[in-house]
C-alpha positions as CSV (number, residue, x, y, z in Angstrom):
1,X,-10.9,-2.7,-33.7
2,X,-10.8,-4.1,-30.1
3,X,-8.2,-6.7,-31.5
4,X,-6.2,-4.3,-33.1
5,X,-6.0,-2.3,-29.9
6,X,-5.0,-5.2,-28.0
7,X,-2.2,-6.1,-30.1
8,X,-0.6,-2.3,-30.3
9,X,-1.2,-2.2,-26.4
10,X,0.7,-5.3,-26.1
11,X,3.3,-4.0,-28.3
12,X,3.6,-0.3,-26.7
13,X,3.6,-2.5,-23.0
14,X,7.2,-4.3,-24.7
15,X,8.6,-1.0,-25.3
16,X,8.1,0.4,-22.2
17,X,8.6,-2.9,-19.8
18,X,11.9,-2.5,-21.9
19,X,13.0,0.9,-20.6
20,X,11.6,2.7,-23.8
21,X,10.1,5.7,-21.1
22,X,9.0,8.0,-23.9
23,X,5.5,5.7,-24.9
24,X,4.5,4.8,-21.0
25,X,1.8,7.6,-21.7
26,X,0.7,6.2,-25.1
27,X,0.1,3.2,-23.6
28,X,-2.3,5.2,-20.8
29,X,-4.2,6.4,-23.3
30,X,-4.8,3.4,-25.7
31,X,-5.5,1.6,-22.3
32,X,-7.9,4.4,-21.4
33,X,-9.5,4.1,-24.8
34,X,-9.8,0.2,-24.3
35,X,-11.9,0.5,-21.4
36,X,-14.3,3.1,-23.1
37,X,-15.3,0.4,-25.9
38,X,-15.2,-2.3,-23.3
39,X,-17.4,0.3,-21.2
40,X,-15.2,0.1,-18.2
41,X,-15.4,3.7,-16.8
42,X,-13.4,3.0,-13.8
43,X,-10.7,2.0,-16.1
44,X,-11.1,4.7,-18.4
45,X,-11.0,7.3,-15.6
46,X,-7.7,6.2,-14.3
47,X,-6.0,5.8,-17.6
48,X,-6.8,9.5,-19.1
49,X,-5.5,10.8,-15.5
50,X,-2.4,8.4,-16.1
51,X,-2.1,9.8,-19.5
52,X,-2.5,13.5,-18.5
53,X,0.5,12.9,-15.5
54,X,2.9,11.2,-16.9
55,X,2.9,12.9,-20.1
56,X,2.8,16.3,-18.2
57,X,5.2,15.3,-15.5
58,X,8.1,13.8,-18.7
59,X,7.2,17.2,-20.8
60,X,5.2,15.5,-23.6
61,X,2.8,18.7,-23.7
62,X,1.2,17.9,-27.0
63,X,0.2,14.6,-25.9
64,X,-1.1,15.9,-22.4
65,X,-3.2,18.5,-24.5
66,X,-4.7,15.1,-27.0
67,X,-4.8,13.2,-23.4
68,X,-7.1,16.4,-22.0
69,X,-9.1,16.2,-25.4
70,X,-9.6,12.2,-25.1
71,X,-11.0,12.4,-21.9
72,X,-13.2,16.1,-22.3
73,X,-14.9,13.9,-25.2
74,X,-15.1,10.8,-22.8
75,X,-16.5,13.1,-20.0
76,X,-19.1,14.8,-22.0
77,X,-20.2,11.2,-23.1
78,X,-21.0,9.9,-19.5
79,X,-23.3,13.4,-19.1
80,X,-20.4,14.8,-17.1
81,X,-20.5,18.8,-18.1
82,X,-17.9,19.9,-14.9
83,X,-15.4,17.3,-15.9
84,X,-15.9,17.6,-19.9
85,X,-14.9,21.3,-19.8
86,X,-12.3,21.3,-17.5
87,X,-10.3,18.9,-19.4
88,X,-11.2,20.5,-22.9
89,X,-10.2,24.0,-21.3
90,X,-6.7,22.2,-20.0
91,X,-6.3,20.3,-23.7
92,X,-6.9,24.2,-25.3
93,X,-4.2,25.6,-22.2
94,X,-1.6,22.9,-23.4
95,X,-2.1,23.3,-27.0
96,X,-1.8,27.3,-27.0
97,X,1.5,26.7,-25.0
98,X,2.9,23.8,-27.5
99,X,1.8,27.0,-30.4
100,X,-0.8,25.0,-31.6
101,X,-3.6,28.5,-31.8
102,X,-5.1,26.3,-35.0
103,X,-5.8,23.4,-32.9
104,X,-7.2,25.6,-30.1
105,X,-9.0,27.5,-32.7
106,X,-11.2,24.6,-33.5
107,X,-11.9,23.2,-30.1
108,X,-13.2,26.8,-29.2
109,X,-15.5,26.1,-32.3
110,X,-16.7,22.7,-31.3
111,X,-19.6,22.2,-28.7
């Protein structure tokens, strides 16, 4: 899995080092996901808060609201409650305002 990721990082990194703007944020967040297998929480910190920005600040809402999902789940891994809700209450803000009630619908549901 951690070789497959590489290799679709290294791909999305191409696109975006050649002016493709629209996956800079994809790449945050398979970056972000990287450093959670590879346990580097430093790493994985910074990526989901690159993820949320620059999908939020280039209109991407859906993709800030799975960004704000990713990192309530990685959050509530690493024991952290505060963090872990805000982000999950931000990802169900973003997908209510991209008219995804289904999607917020569950997230309400999980724990």
């Amino acid at each position: 899995m951690k070789k497959y990721a590489r290799k679709t990082i290294h791909l999305i990194r191409g696109w975006a080092k050649n002016g493709n703007v629209n996956v800079v944020h994809y790449l945050y967040i398979l970056e972000a996901e990287l450093a959670v297998l590879n346990g580097k929480n430093k790493n994985a910190k910074e990526g989901f808060n690159a993820a949320i920005t620059t999908s939020s600040r280039n209109g991407f809402l859906q993709d800030s609201a799975l960004s704000h999902e990713l990192a309530s789940a990685y959050f509530k891994a690493q024991g952290d409650d505060y963090w872990g809700k805000y982000h999950i209450e931000r990802s169900k803000a973003c997908y209510q305002e991209w008219g995804c009630g289904g999607k917020v619908e569950q997230l309400s549901k999980k724990k």
